[in-house]
N, CA, C and O atoms as a GROMACS GRO file, in nm:
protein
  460
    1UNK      N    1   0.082  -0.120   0.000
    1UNK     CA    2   0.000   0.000   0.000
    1UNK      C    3   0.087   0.126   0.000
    1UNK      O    4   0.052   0.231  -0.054
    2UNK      N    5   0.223   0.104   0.076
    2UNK     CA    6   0.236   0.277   0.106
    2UNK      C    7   0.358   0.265  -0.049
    2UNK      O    8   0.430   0.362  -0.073
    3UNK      N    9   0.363   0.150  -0.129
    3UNK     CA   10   0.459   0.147  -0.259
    3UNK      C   11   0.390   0.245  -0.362
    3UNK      O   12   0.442   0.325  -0.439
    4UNK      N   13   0.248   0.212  -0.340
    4UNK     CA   14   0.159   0.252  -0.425
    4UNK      C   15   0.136   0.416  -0.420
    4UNK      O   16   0.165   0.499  -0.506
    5UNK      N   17   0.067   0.436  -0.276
    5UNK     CA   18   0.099   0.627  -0.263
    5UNK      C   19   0.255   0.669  -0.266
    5UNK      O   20   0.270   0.790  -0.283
    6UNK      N   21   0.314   0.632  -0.259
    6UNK     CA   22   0.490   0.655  -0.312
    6UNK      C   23   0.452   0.691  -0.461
    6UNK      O   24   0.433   0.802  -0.511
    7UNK      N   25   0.446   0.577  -0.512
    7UNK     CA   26   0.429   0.643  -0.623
    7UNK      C   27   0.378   0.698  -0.750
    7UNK      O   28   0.426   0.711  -0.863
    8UNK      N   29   0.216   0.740  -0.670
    8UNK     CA   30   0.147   0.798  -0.709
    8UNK      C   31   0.165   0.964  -0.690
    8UNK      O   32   0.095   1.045  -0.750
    9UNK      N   33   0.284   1.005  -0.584
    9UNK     CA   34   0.283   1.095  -0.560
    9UNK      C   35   0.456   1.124  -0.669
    9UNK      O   36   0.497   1.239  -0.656
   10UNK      N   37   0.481   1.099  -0.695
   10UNK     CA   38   0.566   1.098  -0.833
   10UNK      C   39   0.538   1.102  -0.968
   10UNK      O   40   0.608   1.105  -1.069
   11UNK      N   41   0.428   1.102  -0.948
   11UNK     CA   42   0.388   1.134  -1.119
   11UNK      C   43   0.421   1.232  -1.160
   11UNK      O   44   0.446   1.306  -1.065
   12UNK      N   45   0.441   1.288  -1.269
   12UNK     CA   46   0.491   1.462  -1.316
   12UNK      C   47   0.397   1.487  -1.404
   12UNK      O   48   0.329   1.400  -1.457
   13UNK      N   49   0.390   1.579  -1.419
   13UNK     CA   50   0.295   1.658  -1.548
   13UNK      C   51   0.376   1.624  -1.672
   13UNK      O   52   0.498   1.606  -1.669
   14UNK      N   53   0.296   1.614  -1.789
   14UNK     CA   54   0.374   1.573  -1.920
   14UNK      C   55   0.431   1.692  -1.946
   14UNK      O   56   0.437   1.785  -1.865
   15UNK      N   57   0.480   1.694  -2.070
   15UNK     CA   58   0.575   1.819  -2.132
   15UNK      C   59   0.413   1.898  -2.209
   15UNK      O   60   0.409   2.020  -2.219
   16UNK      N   61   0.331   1.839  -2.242
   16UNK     CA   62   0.193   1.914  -2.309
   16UNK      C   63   0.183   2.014  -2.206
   16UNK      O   64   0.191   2.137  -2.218
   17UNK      N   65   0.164   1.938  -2.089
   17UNK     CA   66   0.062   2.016  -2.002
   17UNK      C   67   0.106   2.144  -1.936
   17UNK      O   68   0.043   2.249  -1.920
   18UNK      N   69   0.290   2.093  -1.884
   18UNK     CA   70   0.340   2.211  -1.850
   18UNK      C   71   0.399   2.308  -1.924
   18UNK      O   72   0.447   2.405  -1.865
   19UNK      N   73   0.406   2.298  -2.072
   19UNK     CA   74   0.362   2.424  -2.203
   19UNK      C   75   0.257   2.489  -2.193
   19UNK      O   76   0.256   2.612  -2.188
   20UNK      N   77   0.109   2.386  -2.186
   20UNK     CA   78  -0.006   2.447  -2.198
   20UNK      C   79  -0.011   2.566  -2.080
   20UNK      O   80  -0.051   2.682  -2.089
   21UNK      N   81   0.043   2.495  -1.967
   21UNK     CA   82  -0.015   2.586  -1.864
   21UNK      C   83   0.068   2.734  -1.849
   21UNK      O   84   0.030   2.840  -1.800
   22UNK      N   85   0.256   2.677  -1.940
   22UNK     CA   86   0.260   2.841  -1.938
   22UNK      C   87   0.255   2.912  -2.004
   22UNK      O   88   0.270   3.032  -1.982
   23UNK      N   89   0.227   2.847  -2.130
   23UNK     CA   90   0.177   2.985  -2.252
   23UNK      C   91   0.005   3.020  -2.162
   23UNK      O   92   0.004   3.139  -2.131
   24UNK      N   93  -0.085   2.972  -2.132
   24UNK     CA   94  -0.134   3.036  -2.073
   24UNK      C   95  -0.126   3.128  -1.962
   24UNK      O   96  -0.215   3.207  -1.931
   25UNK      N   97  -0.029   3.117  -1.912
   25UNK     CA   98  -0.028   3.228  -1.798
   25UNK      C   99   0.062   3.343  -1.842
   25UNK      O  100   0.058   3.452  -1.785
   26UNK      N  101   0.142   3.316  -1.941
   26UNK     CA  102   0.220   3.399  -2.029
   26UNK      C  103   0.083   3.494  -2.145
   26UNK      O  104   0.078   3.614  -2.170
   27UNK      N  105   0.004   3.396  -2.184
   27UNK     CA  106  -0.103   3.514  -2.278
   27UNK      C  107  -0.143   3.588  -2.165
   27UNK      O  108  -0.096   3.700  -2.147
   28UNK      N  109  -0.234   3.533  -2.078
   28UNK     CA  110  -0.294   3.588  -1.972
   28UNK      C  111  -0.283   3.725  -1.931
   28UNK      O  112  -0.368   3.814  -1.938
   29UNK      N  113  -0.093   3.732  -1.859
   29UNK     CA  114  -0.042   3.822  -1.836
   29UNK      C  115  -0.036   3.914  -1.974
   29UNK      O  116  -0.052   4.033  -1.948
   30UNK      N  117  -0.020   3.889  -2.094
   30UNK     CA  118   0.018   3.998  -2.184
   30UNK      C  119  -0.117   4.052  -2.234
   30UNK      O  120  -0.124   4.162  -2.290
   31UNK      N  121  -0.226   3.972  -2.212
   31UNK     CA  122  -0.346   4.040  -2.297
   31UNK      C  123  -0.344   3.935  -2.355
   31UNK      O  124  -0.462   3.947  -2.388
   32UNK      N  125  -0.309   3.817  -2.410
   32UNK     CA  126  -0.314   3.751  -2.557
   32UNK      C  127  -0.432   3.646  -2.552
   32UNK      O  128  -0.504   3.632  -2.453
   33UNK      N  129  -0.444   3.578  -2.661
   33UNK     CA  130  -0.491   3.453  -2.671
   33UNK      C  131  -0.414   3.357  -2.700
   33UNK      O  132  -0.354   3.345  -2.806
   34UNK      N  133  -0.405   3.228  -2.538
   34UNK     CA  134  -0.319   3.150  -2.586
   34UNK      C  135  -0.327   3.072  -2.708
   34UNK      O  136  -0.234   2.994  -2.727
   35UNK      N  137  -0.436   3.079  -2.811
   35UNK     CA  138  -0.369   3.007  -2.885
   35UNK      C  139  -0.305   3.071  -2.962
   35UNK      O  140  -0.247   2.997  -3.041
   36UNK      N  141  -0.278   3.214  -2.984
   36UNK     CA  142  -0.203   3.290  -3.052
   36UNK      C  143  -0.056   3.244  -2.988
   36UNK      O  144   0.017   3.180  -3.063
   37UNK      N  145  -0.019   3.267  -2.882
   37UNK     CA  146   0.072   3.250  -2.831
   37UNK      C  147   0.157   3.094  -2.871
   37UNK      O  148   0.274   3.084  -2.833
   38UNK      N  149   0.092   2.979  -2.947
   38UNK     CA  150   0.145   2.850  -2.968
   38UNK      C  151   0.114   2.879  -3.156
   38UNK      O  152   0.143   2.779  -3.222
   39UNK      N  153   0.077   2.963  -3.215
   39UNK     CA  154   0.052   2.979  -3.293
   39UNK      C  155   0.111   2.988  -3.426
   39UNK      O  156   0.098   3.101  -3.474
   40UNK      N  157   0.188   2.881  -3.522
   40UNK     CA  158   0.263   2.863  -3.606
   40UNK      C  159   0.279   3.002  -3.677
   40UNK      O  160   0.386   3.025  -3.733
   41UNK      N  161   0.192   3.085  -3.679
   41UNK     CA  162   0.228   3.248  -3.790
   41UNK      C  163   0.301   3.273  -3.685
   41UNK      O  164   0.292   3.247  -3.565
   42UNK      N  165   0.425   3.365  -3.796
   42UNK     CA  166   0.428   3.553  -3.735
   42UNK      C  167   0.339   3.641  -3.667
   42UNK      O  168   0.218   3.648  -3.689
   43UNK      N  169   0.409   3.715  -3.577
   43UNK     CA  170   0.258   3.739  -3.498
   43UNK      C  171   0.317   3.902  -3.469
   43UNK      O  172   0.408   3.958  -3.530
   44UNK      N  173   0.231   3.957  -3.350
   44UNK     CA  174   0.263   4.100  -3.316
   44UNK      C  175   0.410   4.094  -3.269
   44UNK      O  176   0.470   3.988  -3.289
   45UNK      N  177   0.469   4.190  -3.213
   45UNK     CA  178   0.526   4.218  -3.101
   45UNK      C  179   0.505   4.172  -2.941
   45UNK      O  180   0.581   4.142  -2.849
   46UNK      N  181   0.359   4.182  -2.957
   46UNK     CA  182   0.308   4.153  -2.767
   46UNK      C  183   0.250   3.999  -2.788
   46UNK      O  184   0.197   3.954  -2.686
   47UNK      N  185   0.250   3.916  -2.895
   47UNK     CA  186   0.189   3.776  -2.910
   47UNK      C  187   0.369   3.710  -2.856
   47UNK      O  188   0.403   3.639  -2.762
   48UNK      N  189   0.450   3.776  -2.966
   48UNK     CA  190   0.552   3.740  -2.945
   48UNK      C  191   0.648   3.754  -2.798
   48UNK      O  192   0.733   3.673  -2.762
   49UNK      N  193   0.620   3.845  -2.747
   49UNK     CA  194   0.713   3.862  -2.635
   49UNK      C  195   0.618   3.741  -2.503
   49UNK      O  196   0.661   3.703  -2.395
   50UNK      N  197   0.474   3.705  -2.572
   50UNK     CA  198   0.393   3.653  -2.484
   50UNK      C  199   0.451   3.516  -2.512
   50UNK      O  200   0.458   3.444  -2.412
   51UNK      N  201   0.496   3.462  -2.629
   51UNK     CA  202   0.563   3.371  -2.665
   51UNK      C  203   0.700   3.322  -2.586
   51UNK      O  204   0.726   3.215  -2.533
   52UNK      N  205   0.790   3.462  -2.602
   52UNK     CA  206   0.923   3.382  -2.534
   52UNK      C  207   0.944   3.386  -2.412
   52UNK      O  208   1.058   3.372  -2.367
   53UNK      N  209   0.776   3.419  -2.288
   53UNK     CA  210   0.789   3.424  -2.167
   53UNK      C  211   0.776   3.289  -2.139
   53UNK      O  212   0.851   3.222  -2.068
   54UNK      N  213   0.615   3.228  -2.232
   54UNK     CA  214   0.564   3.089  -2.234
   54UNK      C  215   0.734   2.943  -2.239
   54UNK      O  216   0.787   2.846  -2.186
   55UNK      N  217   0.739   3.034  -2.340
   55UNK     CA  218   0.934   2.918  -2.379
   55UNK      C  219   1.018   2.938  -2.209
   55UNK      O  220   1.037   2.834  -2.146
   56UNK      N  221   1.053   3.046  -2.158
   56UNK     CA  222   1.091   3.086  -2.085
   56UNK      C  223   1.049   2.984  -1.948
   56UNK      O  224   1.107   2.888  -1.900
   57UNK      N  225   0.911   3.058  -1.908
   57UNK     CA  226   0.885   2.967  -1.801
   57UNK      C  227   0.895   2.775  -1.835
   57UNK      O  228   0.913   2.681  -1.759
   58UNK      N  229   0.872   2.782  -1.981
   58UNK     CA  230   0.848   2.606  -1.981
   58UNK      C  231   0.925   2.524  -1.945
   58UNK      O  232   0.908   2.421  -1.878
   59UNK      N  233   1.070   2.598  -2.020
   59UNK     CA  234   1.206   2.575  -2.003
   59UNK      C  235   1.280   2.564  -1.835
   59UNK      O  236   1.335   2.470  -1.779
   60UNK      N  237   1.254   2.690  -1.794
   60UNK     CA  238   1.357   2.769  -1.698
   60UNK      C  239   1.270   2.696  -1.537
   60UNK      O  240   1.315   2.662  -1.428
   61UNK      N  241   1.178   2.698  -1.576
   61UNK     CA  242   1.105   2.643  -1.460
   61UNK      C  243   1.022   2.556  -1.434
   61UNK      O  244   0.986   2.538  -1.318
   62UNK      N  245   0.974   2.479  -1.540
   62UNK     CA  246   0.927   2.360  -1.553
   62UNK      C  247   0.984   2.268  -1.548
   62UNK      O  248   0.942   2.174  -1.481
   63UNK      N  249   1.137   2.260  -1.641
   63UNK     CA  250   1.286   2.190  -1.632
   63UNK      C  251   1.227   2.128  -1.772
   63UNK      O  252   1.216   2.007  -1.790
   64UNK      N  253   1.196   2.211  -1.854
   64UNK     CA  254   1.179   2.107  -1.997
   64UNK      C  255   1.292   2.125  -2.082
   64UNK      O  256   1.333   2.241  -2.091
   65UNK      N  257   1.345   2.047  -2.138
   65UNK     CA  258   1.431   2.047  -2.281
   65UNK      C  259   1.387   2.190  -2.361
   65UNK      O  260   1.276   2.243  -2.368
   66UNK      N  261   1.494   2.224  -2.407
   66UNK     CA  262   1.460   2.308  -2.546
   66UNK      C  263   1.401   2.266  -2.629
   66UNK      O  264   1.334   2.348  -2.692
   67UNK      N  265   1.396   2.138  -2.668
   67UNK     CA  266   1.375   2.077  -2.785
   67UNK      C  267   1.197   2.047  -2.775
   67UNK      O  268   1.102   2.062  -2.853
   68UNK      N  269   1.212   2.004  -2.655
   68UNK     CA  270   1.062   1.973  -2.643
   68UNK      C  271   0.963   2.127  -2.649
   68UNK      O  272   0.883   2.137  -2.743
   69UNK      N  273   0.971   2.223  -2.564
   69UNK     CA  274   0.963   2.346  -2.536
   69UNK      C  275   0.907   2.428  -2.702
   69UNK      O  276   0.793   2.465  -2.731
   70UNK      N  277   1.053   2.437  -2.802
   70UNK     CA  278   1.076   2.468  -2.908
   70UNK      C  279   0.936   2.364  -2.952
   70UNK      O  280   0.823   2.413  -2.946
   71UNK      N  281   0.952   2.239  -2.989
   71UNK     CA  282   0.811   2.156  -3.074
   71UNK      C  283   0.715   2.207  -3.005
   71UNK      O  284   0.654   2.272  -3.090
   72UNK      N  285   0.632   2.227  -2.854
   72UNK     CA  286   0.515   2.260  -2.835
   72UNK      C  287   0.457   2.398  -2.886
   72UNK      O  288   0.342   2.415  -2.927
   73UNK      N  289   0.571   2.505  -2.875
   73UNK     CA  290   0.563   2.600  -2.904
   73UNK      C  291   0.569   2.651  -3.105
   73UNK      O  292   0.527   2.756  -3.153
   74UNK      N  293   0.613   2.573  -3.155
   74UNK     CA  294   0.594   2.544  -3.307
   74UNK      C  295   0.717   2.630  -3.337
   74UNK      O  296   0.730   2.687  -3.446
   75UNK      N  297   0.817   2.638  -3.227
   75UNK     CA  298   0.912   2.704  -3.304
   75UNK      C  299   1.088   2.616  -3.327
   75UNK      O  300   1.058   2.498  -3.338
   76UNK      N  301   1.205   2.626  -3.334
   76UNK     CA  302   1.302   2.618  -3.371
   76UNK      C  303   1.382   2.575  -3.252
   76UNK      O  304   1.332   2.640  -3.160
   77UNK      N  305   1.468   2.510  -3.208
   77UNK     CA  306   1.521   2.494  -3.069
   77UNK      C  307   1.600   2.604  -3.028
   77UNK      O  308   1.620   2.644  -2.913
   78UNK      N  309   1.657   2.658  -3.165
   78UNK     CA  310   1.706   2.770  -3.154
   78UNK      C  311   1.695   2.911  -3.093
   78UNK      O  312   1.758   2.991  -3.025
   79UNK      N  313   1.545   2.888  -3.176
   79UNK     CA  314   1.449   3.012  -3.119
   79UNK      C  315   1.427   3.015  -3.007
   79UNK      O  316   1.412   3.121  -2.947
   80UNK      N  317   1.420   2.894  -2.949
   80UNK     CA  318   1.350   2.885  -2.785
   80UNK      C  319   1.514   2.863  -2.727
   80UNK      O  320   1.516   2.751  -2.675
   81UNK      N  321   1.605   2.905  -2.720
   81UNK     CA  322   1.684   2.899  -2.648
   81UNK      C  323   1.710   3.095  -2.675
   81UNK      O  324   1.708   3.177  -2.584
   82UNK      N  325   1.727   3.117  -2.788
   82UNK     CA  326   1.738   3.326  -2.752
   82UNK      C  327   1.591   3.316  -2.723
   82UNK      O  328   1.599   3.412  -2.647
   83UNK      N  329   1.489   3.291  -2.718
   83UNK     CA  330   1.345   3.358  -2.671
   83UNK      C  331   1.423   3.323  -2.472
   83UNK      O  332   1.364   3.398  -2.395
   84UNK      N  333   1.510   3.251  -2.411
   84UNK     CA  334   1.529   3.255  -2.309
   84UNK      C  335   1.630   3.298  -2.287
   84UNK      O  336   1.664   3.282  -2.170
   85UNK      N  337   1.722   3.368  -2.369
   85UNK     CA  338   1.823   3.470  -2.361
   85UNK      C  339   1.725   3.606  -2.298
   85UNK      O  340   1.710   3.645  -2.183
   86UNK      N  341   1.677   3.649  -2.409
   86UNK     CA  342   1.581   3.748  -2.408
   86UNK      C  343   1.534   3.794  -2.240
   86UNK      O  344   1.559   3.881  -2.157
   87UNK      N  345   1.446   3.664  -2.259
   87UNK     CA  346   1.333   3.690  -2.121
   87UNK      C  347   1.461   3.706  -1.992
   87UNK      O  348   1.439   3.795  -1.911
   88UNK      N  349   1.542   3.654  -1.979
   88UNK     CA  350   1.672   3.636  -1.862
   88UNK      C  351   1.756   3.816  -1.861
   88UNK      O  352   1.799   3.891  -1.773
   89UNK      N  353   1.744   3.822  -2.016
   89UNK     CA  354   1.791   3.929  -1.979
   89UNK      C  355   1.717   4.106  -1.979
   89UNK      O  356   1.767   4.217  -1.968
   90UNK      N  357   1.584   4.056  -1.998
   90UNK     CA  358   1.481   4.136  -1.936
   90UNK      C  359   1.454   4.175  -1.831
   90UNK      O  360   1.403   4.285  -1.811
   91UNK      N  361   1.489   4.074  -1.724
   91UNK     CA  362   1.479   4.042  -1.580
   91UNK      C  363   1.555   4.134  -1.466
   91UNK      O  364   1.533   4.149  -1.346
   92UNK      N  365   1.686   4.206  -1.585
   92UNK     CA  366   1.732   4.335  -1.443
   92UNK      C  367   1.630   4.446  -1.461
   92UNK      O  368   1.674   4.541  -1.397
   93UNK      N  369   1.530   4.476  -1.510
   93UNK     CA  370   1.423   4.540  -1.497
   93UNK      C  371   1.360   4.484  -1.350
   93UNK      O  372   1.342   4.363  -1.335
   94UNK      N  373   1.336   4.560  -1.266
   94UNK     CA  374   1.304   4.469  -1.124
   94UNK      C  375   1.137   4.466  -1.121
   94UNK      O  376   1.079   4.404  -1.032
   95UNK      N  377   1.045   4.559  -1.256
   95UNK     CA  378   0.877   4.537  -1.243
   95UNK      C  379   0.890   4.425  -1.315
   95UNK      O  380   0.815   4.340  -1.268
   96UNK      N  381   0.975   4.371  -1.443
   96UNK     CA  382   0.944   4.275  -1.508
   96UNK      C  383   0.980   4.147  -1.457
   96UNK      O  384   0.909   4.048  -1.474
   97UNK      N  385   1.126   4.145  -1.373
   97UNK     CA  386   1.140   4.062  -1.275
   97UNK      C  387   1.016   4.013  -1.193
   97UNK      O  388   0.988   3.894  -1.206
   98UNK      N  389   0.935   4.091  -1.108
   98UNK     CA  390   0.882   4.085  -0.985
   98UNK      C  391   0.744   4.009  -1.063
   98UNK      O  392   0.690   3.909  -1.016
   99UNK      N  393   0.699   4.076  -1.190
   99UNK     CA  394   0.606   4.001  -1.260
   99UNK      C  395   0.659   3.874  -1.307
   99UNK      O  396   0.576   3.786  -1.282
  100UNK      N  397   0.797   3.811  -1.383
  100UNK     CA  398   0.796   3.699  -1.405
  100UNK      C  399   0.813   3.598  -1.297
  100UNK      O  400   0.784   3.481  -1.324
  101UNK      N  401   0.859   3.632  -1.173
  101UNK     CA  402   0.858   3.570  -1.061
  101UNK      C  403   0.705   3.499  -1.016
  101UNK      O  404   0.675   3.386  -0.978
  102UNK      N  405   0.634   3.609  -1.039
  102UNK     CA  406   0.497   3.542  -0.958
  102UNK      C  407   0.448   3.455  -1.082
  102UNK      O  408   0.354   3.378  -1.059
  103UNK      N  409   0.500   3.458  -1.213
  103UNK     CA  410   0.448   3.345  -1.265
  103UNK      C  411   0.528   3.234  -1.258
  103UNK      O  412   0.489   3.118  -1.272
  104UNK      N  413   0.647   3.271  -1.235
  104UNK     CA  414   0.714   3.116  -1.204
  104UNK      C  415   0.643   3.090  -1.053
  104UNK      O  416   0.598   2.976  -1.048
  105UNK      N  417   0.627   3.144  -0.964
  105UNK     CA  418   0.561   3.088  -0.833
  105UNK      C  419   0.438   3.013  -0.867
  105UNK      O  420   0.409   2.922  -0.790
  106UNK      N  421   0.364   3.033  -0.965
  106UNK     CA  422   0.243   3.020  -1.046
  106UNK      C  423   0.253   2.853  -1.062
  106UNK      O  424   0.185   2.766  -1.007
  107UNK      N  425   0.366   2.840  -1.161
  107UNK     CA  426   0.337   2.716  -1.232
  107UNK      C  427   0.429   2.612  -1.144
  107UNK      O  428   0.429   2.490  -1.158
  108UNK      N  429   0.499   2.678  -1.060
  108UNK     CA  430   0.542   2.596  -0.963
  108UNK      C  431   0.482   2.512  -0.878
  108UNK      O  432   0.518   2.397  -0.853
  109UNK      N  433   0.369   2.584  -0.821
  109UNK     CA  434   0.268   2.590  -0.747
  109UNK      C  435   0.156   2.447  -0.822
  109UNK      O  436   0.106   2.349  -0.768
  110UNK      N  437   0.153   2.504  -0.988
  110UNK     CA  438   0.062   2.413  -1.032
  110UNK      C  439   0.124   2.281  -1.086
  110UNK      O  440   0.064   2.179  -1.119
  111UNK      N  441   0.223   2.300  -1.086
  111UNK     CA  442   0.323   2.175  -1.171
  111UNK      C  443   0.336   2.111  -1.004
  111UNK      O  444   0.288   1.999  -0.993
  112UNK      N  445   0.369   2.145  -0.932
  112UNK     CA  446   0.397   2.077  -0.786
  112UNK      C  447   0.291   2.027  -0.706
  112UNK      O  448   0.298   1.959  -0.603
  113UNK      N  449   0.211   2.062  -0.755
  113UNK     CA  450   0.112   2.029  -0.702
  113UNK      C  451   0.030   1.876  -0.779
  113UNK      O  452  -0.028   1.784  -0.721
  114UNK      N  453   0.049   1.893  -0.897
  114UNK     CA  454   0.029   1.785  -0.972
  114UNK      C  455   0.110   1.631  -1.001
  114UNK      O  456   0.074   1.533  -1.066
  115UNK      N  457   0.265   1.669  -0.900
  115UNK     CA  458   0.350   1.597  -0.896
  115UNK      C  459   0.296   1.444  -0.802
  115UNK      O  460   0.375   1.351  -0.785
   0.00000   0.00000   0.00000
């Protein structure tokens, strides 16, 4: 019995889910629609920056691969490794900091919880 809640409490969220959940909290915060935000076109400026927060958190705080990250997101591994140049080095801004923080507390919260 206690093999079983062992390790039921080890399960992880797939790589879908913890994309899904941060391009949503990444549109959320920008105004967008996530599906713009996973959205194979060229897009705005603010779809896009909503984009390399989503790569950002998927990556940086979910603990996903680039590679995986890059395929959910429909972009390049490439891309999703400067879309996390970018967002990292956005971050000595201390409002944009203090905002990407509470979304990493966010999906921490929801990814850990689902663990």
């Amino acid at each position: 019995m206690h093999a079983l809640l062992w390790s039921a409490r080890k399960v992880s969220v797939s790589v879908e889910v913890a994309c899904a959940l941060a391009a949503r909290l990444a549109a959320s915060t920008s105004g967008v629609a996530a599906s713009e935000v996973v959205s194979h076109r060229r897009s705005s400026r603010r779809v896009s920056t909503a984009r390399q927060i989503g790569m950002y958190l998927a990556h940086t705080t979910a603990g996903l691969p680039l590679t995986k990250v890059a395929e959910y997101f429909g972009r390049d591994r490439t891309t999703a490794a400067h879309a996390c140049r970018l967002i990292e080095d956005r971050r000595d801004d201390r409002k944009f900091d203090a905002e990407l923080s509470e979304l990493e507390d966010l999906l921490r919260a929801i990814c850990g919880a689902a663990r």
